[in-house]
C-alpha positions, -999 to +999 in steps of 0.1 A: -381-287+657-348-281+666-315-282+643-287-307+651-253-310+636-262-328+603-292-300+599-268-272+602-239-288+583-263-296+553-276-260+552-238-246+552-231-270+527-263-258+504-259-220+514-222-222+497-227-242+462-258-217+461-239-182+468-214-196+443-236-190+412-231-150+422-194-155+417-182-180+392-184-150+365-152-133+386-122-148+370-138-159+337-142-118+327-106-124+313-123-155+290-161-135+281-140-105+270-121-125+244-149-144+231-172-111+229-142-089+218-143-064+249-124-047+271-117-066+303-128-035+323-162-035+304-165-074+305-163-069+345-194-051+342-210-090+347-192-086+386-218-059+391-247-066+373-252-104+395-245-087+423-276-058+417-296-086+405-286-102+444-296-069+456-333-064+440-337-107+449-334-101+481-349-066+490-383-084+464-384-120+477-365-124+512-391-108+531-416-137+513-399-162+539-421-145+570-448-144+548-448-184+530-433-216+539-395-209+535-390-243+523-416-243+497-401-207+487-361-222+488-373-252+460-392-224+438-364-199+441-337-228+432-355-239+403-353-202+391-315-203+393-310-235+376-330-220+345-308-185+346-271-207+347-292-223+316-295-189+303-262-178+307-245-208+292-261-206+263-256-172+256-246-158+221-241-119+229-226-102+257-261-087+259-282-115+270-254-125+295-262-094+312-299-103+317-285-135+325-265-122+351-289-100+372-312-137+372-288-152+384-281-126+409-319-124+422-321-163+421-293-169+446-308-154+474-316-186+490-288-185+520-309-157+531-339-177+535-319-205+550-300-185+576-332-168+589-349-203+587-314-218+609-321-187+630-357-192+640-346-230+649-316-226+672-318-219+709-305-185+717-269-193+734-260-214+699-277-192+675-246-171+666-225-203+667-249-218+640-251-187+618-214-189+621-212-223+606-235-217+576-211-181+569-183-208+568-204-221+541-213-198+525-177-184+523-159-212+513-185-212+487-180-178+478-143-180+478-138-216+465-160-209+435-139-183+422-107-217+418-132-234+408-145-214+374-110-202+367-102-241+366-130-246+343-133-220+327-091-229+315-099-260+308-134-265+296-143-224+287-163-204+305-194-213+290-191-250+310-188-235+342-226-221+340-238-255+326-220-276+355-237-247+381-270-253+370-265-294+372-257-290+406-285-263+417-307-292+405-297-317+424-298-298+451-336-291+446-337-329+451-316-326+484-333-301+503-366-312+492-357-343+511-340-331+542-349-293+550-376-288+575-404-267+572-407-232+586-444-220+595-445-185+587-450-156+613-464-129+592-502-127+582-509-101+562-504-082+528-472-081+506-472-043+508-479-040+547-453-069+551-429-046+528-442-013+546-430-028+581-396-031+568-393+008+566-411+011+601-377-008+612-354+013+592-366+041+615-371+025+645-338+001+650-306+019+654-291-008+655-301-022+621-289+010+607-251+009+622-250-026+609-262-021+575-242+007+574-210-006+581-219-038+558-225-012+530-191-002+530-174-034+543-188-057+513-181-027+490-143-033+499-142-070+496-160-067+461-138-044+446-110-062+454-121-093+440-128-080+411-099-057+404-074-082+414-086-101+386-072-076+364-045-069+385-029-104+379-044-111+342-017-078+336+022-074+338+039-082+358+023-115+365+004-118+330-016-146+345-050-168+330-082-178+343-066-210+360-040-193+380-059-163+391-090-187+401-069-206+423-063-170+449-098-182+462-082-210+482-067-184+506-100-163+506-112-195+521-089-197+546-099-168+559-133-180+559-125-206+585-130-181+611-163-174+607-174-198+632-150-186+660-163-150+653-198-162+656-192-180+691-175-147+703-210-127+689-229-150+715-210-128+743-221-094+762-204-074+737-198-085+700-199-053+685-159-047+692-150-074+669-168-052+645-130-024+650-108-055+647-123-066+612-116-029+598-083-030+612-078-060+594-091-046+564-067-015+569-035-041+573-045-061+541-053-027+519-019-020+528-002-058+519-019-052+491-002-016+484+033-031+486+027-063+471+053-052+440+059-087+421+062-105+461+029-126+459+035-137+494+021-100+506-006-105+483-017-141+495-012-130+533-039-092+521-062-120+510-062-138+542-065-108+567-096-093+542-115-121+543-108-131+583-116-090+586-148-094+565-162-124+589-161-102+619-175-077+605-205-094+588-208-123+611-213-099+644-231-072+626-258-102+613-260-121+645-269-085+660-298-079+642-311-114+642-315-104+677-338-077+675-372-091+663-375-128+663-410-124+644-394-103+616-363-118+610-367-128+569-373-087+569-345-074+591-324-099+571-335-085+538-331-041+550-296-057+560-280-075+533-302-059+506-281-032+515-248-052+518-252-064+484-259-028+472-224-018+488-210-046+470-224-038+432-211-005+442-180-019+457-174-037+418-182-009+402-160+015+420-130-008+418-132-011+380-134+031+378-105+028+399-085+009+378-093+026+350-085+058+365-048+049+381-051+011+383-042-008+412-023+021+432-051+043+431-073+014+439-053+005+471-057+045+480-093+044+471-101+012+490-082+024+522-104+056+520-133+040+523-125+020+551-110+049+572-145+065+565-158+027+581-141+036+612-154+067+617-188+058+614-182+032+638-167+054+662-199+080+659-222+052+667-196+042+695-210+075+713-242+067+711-245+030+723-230-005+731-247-033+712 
């Protein structure tokens, strides 16, 4: 079977109101920490908990999809989710909205079973243009989720948010049920020789490395900023509340437009220079960020250029590897963003020390840091090939 338009559009449009259980928690730390009585710093510790729980989904259960029926796998997986937003909702300690959080985390790893499943589907001159259009999807869900539970979350508490989540995880159970193809598996053996080949790759694939690599420290910087800048504006001089810092998602998903150009341009000879001209964007928006002061314009534009930056960065490096091994693409996908969502629990977590430490100067210096040290892995693996 091959994908049309509808197909594709339908899995974007799944990938992102899935993705967007992972985030929802972002601008409602302000909210938990009230209700709970805790620090906002320690409240964020929800940022990086979903995130590892993304992290140990997918390194435990992506590599499944080349094993089992994806499809059957994506309706299991969902139902999982729509139990943990349960979970978290109901709540009644800060402690079992931790749990909550890493089960949510390891239950929204369907977009990596769809994009693998989009993947094996599409013919090779459109496959970086369709993995391009579920990121867009996936983004916007990522990005718009954050308006969305800062909107709730002012209006209706933060609590609502997780119950209206896992209402619409379950009607998309019904959805996908209905429309999503199956996807015959291409692996035939055990679940520990399946999980030993993945290492076998690690070794062999230099190309898998550079691009996990670089994701590492890529998602690390768009985490921590989304989750400082919370705190950033909840403080003076802009003393703002869930609604209003929410709504700095919008021009995240601006940025996540792009994502489709940038996978059209990874269909040519040489995709891996739009990999520089995402960290150069991620350079130009640490430093927006730097000099915002109390002028929100520099602020909104930083958002923009880190997201745009982000899409060619993760959109090349992902259409790269999905290039290597047809046969083992549910297990390149999970060595890859297993480890991006490492860097970006890591990312969270290093933002909050940050801010703790100096706040948002010494975040801006910390986060610029790290992407200098970006470029020069990039530039090392420059000597050695062109992928």
């Amino acid at each position: 079977m091959k994908l049309n338009r509808s197909d594709v559009l339908l899995m974007s449009f799944c990938t992102g109101l899935i993705v967007a259980n992972i985030y929802y928690c972002q601008p409602l730390i302000i909210l938990i920490a009230k209700e709970f009585n805790l620090t906002e710093s320690y409240a964020g510790r929800m940022t990086y908990l979903t995130q590892a729980g993304y992290a140990i989904g997918l390194f435990l259960l992506v590599p499944l999809g080349d094993m089992f029926e994806r499809k059957k796998q994506i309706l299991i997986i969902t139902g999982i989710a729509v139990l943990s937003l349960l979970l978290a909702g109901f709540s009644h300690s800060f402690f079992v909205l931790q749990i909550a959080s890493v089960l949510i985390g390891a239950s929204s790893i369907v977009p990596q079973l769809i994009l693998p499943m989009a993947a094996n589907l599409s013919t090779d001159e459109n496959r970086g243009h369709t993995i391009g259009i579920i990121m867009s999807g996936l983004l916007v869900g990522i990005l718009g989720s954050r308006a969305i539970s800062g909107t709730v979350g002012y209006y209706l508490g933060w609590r609502a948010m997780f119950f209206i989540a896992a209402g619409l995880c379950f009607l998309l159970l019904f959805l996908m049920f209905k429309r999503f193809p199956k996807s015959l598996p291409t692996f035939s053996g055990t679940y520990r020789k399946l999980m030993s080949t993945m290492f076998g790759y690690i070794k062999s694939q230099p190309v898998l490395r550079e691009a996990s690599l670089i994701n590492f420290l890529a998602f690390a910087i768009l985490s921590s900023f989304w989750t400082t800048m919370v705190l950033f504006l909840a403080n003076p001089p802009f003393n703002f509340q869930s609604l209003q810092i929410g709504l700095f998602g919008i021009a995240g998903a601006a940025g996540a437009l792009a994502a489709p150009m940038v996978g059209k341009l990874s269909d040519g000879k040489d995709p891996r220079k739009n990999i520089i001209y995402g960290l150069i964007l991620q350079i130009i928006s640490i430093a927006a960020f730097y000099f915002t002061g109390t002028q929100l314009y520099l602020f909104i534009a930083g958002i923009i250029l880190i997201d745009i930056g982000q899409q060619a960065i993760h959109v090349t490096n992902q259409t790269r590897i999905y290039a290597l091994i047809p046969a083992a693409r549910n297990r390149l996908n999970t060595i890859f963003m297993s480890v991006s969502f490492v860097g970006a629990s890591a990312g969270s977590a290093l933002g909050l020390w940050l801010w703790d430490k100096g706040q948002w100067p010494l975040y801006c210096l910390g986060a610029a840091t790290v992407i200098i040290l970006n470029i020069c892995i990039y530039r090392f693996y420059s000597k050695k090939f062109k992928a």
